[in-house]
Jmol script that loads the backbone (N, CA, C; Angstrom):
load data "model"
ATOM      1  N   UNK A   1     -33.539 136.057  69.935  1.00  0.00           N
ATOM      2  CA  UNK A   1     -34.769 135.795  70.650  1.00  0.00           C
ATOM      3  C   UNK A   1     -34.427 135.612  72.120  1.00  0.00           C
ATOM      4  N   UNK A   2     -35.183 136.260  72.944  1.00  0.00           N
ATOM      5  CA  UNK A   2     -34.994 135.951  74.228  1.00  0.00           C
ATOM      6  C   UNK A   2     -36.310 135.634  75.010  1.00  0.00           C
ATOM      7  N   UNK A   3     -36.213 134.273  75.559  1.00  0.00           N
ATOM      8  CA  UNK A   3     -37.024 133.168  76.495  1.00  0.00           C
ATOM      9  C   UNK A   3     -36.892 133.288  77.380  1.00  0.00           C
ATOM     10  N   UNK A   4     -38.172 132.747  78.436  1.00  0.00           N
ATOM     11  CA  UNK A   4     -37.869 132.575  79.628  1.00  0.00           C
ATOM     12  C   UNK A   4     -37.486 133.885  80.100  1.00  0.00           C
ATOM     13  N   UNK A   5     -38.670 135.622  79.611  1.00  0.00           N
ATOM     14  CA  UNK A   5     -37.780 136.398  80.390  1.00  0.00           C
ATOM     15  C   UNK A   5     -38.790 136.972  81.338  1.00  0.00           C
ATOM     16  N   UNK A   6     -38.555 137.584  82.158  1.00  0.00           N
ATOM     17  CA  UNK A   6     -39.206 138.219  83.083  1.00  0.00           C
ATOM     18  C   UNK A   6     -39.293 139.823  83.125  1.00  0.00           C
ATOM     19  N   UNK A   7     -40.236 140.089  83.796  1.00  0.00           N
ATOM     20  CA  UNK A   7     -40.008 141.683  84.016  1.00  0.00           C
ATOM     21  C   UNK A   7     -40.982 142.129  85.196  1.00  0.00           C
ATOM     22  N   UNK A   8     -40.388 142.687  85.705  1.00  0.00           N
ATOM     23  CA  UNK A   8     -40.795 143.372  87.082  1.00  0.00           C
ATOM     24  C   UNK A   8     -42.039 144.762  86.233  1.00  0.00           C
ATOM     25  N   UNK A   9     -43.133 144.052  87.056  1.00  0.00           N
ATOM     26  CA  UNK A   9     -44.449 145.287  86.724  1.00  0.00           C
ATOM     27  C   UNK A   9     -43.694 146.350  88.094  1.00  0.00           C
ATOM     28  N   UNK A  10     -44.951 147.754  87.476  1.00  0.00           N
ATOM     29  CA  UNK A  10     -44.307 148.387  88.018  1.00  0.00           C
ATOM     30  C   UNK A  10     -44.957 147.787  89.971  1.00  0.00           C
ATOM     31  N   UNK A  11     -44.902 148.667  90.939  1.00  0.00           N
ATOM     32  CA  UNK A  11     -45.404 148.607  92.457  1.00  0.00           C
ATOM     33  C   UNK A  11     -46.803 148.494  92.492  1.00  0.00           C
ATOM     34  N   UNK A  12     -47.376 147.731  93.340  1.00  0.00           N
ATOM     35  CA  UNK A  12     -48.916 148.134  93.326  1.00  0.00           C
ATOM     36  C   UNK A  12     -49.070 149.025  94.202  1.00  0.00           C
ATOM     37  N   UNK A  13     -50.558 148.560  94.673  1.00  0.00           N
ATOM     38  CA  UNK A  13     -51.274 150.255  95.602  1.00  0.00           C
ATOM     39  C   UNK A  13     -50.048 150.194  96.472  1.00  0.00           C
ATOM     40  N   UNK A  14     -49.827 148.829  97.322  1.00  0.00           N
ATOM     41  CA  UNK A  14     -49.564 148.866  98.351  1.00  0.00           C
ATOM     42  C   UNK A  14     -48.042 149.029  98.535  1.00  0.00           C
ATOM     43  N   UNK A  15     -47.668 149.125  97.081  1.00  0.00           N
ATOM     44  CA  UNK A  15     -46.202 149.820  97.348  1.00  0.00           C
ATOM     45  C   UNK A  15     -45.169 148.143  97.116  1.00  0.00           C
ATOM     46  N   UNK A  16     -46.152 146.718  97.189  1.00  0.00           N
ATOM     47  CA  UNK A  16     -45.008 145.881  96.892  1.00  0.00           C
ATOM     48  C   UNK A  16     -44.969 145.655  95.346  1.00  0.00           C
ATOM     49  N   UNK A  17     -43.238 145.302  95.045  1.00  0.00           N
ATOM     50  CA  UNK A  17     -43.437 144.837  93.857  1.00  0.00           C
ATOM     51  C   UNK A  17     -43.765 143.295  93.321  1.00  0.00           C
ATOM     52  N   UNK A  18     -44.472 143.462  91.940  1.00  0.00           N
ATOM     53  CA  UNK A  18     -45.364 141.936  91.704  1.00  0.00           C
ATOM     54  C   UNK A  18     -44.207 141.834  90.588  1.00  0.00           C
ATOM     55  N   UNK A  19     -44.198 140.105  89.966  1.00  0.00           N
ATOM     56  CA  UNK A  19     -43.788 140.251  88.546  1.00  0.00           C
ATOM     57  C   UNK A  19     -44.769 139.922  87.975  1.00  0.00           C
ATOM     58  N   UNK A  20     -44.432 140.230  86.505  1.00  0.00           N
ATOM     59  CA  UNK A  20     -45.402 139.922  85.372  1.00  0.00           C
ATOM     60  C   UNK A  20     -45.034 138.743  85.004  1.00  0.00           C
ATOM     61  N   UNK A  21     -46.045 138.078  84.043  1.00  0.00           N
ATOM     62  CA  UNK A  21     -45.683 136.717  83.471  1.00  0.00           C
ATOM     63  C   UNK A  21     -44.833 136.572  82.262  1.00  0.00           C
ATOM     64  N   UNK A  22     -44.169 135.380  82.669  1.00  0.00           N
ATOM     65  CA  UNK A  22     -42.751 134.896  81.662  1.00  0.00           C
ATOM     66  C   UNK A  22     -43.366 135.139  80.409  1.00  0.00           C
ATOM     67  N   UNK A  23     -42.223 135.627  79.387  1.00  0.00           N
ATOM     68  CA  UNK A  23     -42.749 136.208  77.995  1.00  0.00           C
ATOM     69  C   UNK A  23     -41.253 135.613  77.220  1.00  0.00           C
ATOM     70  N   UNK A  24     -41.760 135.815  75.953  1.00  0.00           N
ATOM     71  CA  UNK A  24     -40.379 135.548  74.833  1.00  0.00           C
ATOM     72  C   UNK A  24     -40.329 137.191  74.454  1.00  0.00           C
ATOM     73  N   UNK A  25     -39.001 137.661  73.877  1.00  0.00           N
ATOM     74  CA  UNK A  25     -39.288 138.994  73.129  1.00  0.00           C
ATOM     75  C   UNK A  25     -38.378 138.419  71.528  1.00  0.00           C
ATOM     76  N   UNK A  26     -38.474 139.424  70.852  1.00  0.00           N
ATOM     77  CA  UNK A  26     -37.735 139.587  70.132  1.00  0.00           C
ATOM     78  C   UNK A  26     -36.338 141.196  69.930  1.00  0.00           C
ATOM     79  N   UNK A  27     -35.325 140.763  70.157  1.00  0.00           N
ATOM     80  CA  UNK A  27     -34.585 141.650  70.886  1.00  0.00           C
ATOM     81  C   UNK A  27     -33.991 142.707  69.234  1.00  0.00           C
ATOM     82  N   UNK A  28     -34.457 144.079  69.780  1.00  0.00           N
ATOM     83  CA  UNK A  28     -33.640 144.684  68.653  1.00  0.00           C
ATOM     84  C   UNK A  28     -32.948 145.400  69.375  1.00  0.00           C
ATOM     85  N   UNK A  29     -31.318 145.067  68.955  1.00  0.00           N
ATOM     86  CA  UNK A  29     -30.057 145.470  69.665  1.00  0.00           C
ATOM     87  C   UNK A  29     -29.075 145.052  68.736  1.00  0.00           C
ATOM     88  N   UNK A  30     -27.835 145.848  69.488  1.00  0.00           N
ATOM     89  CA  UNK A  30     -26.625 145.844  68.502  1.00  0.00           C
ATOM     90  C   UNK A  30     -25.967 143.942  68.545  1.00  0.00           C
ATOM     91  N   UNK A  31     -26.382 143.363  67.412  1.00  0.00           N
ATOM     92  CA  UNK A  31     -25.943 141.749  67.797  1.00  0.00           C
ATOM     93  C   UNK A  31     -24.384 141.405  67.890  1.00  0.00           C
ATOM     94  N   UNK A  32     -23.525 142.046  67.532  1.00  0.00           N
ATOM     95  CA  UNK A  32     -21.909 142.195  67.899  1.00  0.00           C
ATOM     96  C   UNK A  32     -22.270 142.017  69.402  1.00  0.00           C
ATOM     97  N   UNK A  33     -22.702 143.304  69.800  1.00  0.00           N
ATOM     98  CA  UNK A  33     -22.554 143.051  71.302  1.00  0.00           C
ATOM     99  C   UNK A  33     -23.322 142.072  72.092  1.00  0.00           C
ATOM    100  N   UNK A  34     -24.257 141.580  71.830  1.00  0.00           N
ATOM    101  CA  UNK A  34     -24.931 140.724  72.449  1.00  0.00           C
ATOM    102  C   UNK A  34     -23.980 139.313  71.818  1.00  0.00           C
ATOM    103  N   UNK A  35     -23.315 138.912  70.970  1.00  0.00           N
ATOM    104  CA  UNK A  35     -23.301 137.797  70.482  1.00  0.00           C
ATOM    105  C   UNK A  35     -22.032 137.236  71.514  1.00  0.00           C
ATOM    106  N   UNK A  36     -21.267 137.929  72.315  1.00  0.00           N
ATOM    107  CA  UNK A  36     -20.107 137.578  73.609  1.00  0.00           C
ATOM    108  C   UNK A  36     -21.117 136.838  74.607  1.00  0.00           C
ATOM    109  N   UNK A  37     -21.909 136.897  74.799  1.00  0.00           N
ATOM    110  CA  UNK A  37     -22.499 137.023  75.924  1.00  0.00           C
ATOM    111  C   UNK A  37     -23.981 135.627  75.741  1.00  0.00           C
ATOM    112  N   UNK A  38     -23.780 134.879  74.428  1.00  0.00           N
ATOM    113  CA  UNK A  38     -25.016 134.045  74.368  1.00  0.00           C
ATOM    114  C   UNK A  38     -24.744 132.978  75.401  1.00  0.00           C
ATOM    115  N   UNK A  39     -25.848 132.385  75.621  1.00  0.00           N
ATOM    116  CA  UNK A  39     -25.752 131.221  77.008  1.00  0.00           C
ATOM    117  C   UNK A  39     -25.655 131.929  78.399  1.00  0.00           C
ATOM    118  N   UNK A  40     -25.316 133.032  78.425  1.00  0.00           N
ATOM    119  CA  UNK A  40     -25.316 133.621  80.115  1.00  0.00           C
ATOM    120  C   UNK A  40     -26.748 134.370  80.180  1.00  0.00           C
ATOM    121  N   UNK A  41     -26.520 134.135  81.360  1.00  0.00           N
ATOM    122  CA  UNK A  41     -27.715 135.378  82.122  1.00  0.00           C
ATOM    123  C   UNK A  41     -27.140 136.673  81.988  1.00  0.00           C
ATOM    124  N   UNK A  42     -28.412 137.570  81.192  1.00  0.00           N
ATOM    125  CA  UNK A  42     -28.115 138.953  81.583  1.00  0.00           C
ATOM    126  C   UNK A  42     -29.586 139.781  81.530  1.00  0.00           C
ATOM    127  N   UNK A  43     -29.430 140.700  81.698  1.00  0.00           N
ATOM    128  CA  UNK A  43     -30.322 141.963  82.521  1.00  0.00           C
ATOM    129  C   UNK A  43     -30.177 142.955  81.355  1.00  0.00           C
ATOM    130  N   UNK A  44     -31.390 142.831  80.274  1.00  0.00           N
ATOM    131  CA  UNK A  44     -31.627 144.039  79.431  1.00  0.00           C
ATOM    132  C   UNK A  44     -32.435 144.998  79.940  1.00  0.00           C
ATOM    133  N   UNK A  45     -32.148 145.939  79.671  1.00  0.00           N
ATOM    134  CA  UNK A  45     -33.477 146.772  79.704  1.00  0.00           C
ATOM    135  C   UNK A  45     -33.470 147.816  78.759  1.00  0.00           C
ATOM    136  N   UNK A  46     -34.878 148.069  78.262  1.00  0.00           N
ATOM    137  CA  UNK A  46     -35.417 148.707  76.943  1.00  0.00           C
ATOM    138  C   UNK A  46     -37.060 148.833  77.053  1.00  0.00           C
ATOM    139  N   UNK A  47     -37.421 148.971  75.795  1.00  0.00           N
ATOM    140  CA  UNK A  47     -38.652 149.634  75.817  1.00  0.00           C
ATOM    141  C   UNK A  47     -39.490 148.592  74.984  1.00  0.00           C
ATOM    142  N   UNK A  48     -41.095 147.970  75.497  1.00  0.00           N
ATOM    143  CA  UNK A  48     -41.196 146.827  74.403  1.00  0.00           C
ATOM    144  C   UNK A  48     -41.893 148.147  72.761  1.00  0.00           C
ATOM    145  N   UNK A  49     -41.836 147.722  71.981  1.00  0.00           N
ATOM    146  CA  UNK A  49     -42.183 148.222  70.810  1.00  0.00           C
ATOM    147  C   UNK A  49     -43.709 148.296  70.303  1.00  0.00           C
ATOM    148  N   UNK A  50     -44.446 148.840  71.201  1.00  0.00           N
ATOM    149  CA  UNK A  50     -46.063 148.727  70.674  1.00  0.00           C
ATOM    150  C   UNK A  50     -46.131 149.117  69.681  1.00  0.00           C
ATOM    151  N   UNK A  51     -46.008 149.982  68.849  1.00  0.00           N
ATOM    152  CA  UNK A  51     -45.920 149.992  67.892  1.00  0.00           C
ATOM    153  C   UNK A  51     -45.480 149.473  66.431  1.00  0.00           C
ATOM    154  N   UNK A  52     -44.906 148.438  66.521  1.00  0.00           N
ATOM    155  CA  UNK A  52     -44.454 147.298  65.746  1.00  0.00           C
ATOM    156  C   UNK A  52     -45.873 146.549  65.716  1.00  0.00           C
ATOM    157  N   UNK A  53     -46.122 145.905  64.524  1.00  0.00           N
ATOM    158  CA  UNK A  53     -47.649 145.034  64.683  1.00  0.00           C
ATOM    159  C   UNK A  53     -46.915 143.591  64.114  1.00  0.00           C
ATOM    160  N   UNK A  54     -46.979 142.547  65.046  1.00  0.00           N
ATOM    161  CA  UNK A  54     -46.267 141.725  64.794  1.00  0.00           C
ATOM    162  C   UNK A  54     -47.597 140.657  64.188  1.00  0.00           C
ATOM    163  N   UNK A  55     -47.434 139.572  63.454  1.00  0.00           N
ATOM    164  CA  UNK A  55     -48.342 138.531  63.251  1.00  0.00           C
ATOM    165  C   UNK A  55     -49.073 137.771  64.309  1.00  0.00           C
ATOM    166  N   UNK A  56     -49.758 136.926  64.348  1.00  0.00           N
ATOM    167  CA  UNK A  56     -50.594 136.235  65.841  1.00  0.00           C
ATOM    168  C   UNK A  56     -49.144 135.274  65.435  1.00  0.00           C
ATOM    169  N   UNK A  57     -49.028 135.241  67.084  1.00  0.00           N
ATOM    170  CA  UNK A  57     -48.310 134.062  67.497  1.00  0.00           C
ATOM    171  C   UNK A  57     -46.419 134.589  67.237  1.00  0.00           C
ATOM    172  N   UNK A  58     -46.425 135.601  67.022  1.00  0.00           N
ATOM    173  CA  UNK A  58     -45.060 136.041  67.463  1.00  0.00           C
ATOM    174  C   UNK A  58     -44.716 137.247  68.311  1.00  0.00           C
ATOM    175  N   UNK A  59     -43.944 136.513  68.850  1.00  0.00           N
ATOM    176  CA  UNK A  59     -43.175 137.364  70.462  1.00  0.00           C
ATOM    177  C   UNK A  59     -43.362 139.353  69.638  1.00  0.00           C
ATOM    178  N   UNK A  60     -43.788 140.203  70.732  1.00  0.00           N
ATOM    179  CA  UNK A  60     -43.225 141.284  70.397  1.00  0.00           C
ATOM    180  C   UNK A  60     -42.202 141.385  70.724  1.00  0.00           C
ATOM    181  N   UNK A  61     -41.500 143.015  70.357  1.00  0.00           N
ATOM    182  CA  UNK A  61     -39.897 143.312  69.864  1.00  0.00           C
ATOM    183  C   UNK A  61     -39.919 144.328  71.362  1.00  0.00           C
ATOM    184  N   UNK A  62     -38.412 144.216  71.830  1.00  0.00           N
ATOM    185  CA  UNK A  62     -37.962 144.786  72.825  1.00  0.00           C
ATOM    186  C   UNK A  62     -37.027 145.317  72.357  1.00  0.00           C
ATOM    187  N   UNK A  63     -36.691 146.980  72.191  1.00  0.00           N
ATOM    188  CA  UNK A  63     -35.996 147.761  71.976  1.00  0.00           C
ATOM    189  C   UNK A  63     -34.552 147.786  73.320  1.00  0.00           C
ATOM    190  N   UNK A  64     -33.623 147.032  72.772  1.00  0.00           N
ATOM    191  CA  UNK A  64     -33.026 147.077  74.002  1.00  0.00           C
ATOM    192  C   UNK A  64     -32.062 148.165  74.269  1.00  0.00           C
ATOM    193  N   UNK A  65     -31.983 149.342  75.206  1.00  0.00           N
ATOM    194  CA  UNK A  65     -31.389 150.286  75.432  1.00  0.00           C
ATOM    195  C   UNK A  65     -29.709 149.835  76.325  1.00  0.00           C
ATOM    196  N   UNK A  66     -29.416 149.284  77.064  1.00  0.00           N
ATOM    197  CA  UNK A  66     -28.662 148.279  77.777  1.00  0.00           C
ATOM    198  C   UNK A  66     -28.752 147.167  78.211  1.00  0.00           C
ATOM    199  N   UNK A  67     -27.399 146.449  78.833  1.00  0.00           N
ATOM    200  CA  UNK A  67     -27.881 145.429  79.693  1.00  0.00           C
ATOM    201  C   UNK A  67     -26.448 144.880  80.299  1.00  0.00           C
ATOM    202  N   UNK A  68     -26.878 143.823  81.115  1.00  0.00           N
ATOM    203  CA  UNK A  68     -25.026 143.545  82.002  1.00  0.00           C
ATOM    204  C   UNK A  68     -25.001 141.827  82.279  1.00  0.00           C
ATOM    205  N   UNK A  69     -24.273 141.223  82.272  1.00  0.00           N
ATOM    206  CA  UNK A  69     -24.334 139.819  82.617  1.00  0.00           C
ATOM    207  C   UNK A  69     -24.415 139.673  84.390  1.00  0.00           C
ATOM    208  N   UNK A  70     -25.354 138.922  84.518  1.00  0.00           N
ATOM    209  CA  UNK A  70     -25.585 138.726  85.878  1.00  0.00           C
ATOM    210  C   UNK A  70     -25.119 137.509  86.383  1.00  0.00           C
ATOM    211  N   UNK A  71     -24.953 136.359  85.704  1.00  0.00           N
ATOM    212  CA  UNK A  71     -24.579 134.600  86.495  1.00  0.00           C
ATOM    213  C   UNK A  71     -24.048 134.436  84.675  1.00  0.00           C
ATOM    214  N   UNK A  72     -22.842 133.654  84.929  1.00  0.00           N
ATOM    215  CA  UNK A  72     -22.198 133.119  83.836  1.00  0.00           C
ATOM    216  C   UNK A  72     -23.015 131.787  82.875  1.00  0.00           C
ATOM    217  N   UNK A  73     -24.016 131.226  83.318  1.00  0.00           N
ATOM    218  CA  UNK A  73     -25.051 130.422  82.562  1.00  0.00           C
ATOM    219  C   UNK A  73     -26.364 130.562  82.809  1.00  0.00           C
ATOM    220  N   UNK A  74     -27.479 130.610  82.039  1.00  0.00           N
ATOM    221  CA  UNK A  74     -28.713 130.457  82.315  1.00  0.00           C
ATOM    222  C   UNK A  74     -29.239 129.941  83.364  1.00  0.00           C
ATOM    223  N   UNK A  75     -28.671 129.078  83.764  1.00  0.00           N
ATOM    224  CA  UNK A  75     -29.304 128.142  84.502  1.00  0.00           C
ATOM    225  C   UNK A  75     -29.017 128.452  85.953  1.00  0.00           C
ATOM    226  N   UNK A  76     -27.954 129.382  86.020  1.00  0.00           N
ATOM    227  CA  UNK A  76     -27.422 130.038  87.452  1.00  0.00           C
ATOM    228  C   UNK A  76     -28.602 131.262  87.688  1.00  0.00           C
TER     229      UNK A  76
END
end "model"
wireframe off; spacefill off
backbone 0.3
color backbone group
């Protein structure tokens, strides 16, 4: 599960970029590789899964295609 995440909408008219509001996902990815890396900050990116119909009240699924560690703890 990933909290507290963000994502950059795309540019508006005027060409600046906005973010969207903090979301939870549910991450489908290879968990070997993600499991080095719990407690740090990192930078996925993927596709969210509209097509998945999740129950009320749970995070949709983020198809994660990559990602890289950015600050060695969350909190950095």
């Amino acid at each position: 599960m990933l909290t507290n995440a963000s994502t950059d909408a795309p540019n508006d008219a005027a060409g600046a970029k906005t973010t969207a509001t903090v979301r939870s996902y549910r991450l489908v990815a290879n968990e070997q590789a993600l499991a080095p890396h719990t407690g740090k900050k990192i930078e996925v990116t993927g596709t969210v899964d509209s097509q998945a119909s999740a129950p009320a009240g749970e995070a949709p699924r983020l198809l994660v295609e990559s990602g890289k560690v950015i600050a060695p703890t969350c909190t950095d």
